[in-house]
C-alpha positions as a printed Julia matrix, in Angstrom:
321×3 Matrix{Float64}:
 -67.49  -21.44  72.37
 -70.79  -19.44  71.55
 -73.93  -21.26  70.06
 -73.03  -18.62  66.84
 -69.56  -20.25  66.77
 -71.25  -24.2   66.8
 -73.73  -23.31  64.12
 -70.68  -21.49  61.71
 -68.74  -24.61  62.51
 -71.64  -27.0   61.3
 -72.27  -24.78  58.67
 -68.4   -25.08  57.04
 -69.3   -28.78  58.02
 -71.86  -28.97  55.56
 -70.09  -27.37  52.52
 -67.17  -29.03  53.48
 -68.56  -32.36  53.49
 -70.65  -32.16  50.47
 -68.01  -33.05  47.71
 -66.68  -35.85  49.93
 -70.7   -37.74  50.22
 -71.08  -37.13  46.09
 -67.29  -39.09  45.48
 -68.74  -41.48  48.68
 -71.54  -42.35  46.86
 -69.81  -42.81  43.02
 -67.18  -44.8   44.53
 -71.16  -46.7   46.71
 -72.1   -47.41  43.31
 -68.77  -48.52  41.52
 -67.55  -50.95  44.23
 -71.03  -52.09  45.16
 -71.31  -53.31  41.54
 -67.12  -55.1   41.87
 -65.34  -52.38  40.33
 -62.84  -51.2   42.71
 -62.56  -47.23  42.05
 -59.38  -45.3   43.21
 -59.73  -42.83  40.41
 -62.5   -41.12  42.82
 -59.94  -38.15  42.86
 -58.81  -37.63  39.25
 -62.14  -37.7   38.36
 -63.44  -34.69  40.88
 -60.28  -32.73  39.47
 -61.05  -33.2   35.79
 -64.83  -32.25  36.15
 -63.86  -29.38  38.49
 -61.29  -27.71  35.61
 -63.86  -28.27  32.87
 -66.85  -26.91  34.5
 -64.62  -23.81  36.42
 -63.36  -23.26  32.46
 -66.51  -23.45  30.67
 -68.35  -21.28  33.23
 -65.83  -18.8   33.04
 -65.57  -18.86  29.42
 -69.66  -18.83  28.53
 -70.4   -16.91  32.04
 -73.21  -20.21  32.05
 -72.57  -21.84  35.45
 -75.05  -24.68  34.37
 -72.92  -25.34  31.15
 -70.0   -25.61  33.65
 -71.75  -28.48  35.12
 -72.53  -30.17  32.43
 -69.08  -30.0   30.7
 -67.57  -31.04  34.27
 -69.8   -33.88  34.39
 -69.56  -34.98  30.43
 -65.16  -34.67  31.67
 -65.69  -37.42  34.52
 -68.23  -39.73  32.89
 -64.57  -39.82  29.88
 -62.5   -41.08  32.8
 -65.22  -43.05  34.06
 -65.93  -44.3   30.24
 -61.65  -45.22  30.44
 -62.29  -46.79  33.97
 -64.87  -49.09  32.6
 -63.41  -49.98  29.24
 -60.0   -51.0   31.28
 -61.36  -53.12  34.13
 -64.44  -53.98  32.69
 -63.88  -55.0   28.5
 -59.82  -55.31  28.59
 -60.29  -57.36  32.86
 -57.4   -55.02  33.57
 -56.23  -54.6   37.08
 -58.9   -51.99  38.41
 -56.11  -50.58  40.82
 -53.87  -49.41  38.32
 -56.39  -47.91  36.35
 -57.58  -45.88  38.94
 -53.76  -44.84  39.75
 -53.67  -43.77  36.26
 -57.01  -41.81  36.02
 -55.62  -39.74  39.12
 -52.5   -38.84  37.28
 -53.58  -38.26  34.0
 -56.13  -35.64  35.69
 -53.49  -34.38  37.58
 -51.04  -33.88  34.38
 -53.82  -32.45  32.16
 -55.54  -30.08  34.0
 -52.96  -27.91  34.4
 -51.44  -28.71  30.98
 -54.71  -27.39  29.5
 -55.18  -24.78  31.85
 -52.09  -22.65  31.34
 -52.54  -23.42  27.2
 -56.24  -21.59  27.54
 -56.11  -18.71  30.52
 -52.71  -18.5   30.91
 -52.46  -18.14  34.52
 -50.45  -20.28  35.96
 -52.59  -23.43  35.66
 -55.85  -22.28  37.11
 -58.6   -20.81  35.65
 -60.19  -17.33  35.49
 -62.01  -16.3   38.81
 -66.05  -16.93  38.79
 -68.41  -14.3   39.08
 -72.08  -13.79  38.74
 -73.74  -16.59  36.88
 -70.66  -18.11  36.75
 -71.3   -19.71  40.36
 -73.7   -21.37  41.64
 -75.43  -19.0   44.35
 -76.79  -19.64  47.57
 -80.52  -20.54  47.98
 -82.69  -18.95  50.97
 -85.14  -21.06  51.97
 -88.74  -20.02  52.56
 -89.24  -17.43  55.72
 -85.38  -17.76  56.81
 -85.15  -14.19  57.26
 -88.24  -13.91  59.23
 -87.46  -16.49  61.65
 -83.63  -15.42  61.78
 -84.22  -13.92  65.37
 -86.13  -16.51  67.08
 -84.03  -18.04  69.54
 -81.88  -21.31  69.23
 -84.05  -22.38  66.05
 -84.27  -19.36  64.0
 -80.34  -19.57  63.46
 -80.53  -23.13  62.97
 -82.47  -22.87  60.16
 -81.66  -19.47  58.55
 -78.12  -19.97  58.74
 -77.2   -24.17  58.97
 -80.16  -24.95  56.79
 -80.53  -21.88  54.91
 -77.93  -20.69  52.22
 -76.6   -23.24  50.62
 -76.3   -23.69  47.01
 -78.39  -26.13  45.13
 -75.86  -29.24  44.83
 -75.49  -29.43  48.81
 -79.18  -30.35  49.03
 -78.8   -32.6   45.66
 -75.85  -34.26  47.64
 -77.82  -35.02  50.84
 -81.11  -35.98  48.86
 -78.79  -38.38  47.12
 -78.01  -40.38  50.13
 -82.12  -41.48  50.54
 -82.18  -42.18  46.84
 -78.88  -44.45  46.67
 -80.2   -46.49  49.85
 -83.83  -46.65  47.65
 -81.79  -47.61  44.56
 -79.65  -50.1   46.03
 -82.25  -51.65  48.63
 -85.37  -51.53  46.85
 -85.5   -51.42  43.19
 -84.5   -54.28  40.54
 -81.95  -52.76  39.49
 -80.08  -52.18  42.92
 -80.2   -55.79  43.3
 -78.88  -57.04  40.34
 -75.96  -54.14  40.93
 -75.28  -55.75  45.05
 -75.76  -58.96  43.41
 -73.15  -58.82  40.43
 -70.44  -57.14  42.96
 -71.35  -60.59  45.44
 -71.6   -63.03  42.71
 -71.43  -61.94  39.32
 -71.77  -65.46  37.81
 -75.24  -66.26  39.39
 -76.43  -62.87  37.84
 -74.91  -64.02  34.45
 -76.45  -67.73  34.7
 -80.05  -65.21  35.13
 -79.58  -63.69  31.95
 -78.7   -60.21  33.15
 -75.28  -58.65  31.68
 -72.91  -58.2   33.81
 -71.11  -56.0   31.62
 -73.69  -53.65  30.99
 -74.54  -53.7   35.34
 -71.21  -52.81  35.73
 -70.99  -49.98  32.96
 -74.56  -48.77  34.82
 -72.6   -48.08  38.19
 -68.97  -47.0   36.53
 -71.43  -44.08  34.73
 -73.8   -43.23  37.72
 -70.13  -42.63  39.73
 -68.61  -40.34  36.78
 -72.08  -38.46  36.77
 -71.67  -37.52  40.95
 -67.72  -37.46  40.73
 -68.41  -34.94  37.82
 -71.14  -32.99  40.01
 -68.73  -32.82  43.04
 -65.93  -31.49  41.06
 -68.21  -28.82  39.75
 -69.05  -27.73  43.15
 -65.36  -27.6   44.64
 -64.71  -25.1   41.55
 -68.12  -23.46  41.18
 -69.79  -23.17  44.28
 -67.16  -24.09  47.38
 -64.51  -21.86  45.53
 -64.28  -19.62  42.33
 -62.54  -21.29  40.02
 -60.18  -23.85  39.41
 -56.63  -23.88  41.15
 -53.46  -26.62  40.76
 -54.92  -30.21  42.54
 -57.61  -28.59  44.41
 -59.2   -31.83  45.66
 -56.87  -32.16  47.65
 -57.14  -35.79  48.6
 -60.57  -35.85  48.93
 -61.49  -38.47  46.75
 -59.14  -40.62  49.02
 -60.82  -39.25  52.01
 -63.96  -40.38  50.37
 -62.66  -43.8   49.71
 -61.68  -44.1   53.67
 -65.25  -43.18  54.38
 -66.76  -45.28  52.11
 -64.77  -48.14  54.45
 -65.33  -46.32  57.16
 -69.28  -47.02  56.4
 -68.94  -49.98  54.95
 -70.82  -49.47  52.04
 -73.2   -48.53  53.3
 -75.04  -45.05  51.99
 -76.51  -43.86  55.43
 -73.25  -44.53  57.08
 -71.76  -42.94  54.14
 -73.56  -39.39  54.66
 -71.94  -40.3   58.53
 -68.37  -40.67  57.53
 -68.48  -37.45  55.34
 -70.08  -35.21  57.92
 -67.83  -36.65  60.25
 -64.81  -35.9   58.15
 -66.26  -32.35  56.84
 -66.06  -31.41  61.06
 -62.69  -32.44  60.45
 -62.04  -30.15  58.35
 -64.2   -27.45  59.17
 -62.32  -27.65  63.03
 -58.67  -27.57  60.98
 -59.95  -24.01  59.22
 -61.47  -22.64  62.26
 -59.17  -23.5   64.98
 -55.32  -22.34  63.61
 -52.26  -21.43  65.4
 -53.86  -22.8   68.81
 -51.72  -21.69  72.34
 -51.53  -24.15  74.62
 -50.32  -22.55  77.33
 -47.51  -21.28  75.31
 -47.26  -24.09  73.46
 -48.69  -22.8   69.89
 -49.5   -25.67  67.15
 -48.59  -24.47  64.34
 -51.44  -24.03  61.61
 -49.66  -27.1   59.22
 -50.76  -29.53  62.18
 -54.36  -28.08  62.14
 -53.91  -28.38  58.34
 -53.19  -32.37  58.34
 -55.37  -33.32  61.26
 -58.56  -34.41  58.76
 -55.96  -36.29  57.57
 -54.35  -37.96  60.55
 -57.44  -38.41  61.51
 -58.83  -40.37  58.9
 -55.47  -42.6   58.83
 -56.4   -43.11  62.84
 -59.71  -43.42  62.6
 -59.92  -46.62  59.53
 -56.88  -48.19  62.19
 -58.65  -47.74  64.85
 -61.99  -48.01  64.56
 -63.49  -49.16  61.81
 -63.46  -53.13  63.09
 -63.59  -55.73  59.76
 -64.81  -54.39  56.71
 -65.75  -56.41  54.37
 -66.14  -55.95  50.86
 -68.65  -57.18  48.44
 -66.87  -60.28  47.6
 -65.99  -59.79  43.54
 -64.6   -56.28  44.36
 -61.57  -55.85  41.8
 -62.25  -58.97  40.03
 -62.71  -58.7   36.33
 -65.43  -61.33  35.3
 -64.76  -64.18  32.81
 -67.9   -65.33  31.46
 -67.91  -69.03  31.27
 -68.96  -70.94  27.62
């Protein structure tokens, strides 16, 4: 394998990996704050119809965005108003999110376009395009770092650097602001924050929005900038991939950004790497398909040791009179 090869590899690995940290870091916020999120997923699907729609309909790829987030911050709003007001089971609510993003997206889809559930393919300002950074073509030809940085660096569009500048600013929010520790503290002990004076409703609310907002911003870049539209459940799984990560890390958002590049090689190996001989034995390009996938089921068995939780995770919170 040439250096070209490695830095293509890592490159897919970053692009790959980038709607996987921004549903990592929603589900950071949500559970970090005791609301158990599973509806990572519909979520990402929702926002990623809406904005692929809108941005083919207006030609606006930044009124894609926005309608894809203002779609997941609805299922977040139904999230919240279920475990949070109504102390539902935060499980089944998230179960339900995922199907009822699954049911209308291509319910809506094939009432507008027409097309077999999926949406009209994205051109022009309809995508988000690839930024060059500064003097990348100039230093293209200098050995071993030129391609590092005009082609791993360089290129990418503007939500894969949002996604990794994210990561500093989650473990700044959590770790050294108020309001992160009120949020750590009302997922650990919600009652102490109550006794304080601080709502514990309104803390939780805080995180169940902040993870609709980067659910709705991954979405929009799995059908606006990874691909060119929307298709039938294009996420894939990924927002349970990003739930095994966020385990994986242990809520934790450096280890988080870890886990995701970690499962984006994954993925980027499965797409690069099909129909492998062995000697004659060929594996067939479904196995390459499902190894992120085995993988991940492996690697949370295997290795992840003893997670723990913040300690109200999935408990609603009664306050006391």
């Amino acid at each position: 394998m040439d250096f070209l090869t490695i830095i293509q590899i890592l490159d897919s690995t970053i692009r790959l990996s980038t709607p996987l940290l921004l549903a990592c870091l929603a589900g950071l916020f949500s559970e970090r704050s005791g609301v158990f999120d599973i509806g990572l997923e519909g979520k990402m699907l929702i926002a990623a119809f809406f904005s692929a729609a809108i941005a083919a309909v207006t030609g606006s790829v930044w009124l894609g965005l926005l309608a894809g987030i203002a779609s997941s911050m609805v299922l977040a709003g139904l999230h919240g108003l279920a475990s949070i007001t109504f102390r539902g089971n935060q499980l089944i609510s998230g179960v339900a999110i995922n199907f009822l993003a699954a049911g209308m997206t291509v319910l809506i889809a094939q009432d507008w376009f027409r097309q077999g559930g999926r949406t009209p393919s994205l051109i022009g300002a309809g995508r988000f395009a690839p930024i060059e950074l500064p003097f990348a073509g100039a230093l293209a030809d200098v050995p071993v770092l030129g391609p590092i940085y005009s082609e791993l660096l360089s290129g990418h569009s503007i939500l894969v650097y949002f996604a990794f500048a994210a990561v500093p600013a989650t473990w700044w929010i959590l770790f050294r602001t108020r309001f992160g520790l009120r949020l750590r503290a009302v997922g650990e002990n919600p009652a102490a924050v109550d006794t304080a004076g601080v709502s514990v409703v309104g803390l939780r609310y805080a995180a169940v929005g902040i993870a609709g907002i980067l659910c709705g911003i991954a979405g929009a870049y799995l059908a606006t900038a990874l691909q060119a539209g929307f298709v039938k459940d294009m996420t894939a799984g990924r927002g349970f991939i990003a739930l095994a990560a966020l385990i994986f890390a242990k809520w934790r958002p450096w280890h988080a950004m870890g886990a995701c590049l970690l499962f984006g090689f994954l993925q980027a190996i499965a797409l690069r790497f099909q129909n492998i001989d062995l000697g004659g034995l060929i594996i067939p390009v479904q196995v390459m398909d499902a190894l992120p996938y085995i993988l991940t089921v492996v690697i949370l068995a295997g290795f992840v040791g003893k997670a723990i939780p913040p300690r109200a995770g999935g408990e609603p919170y009664v306050k006391e009179r």
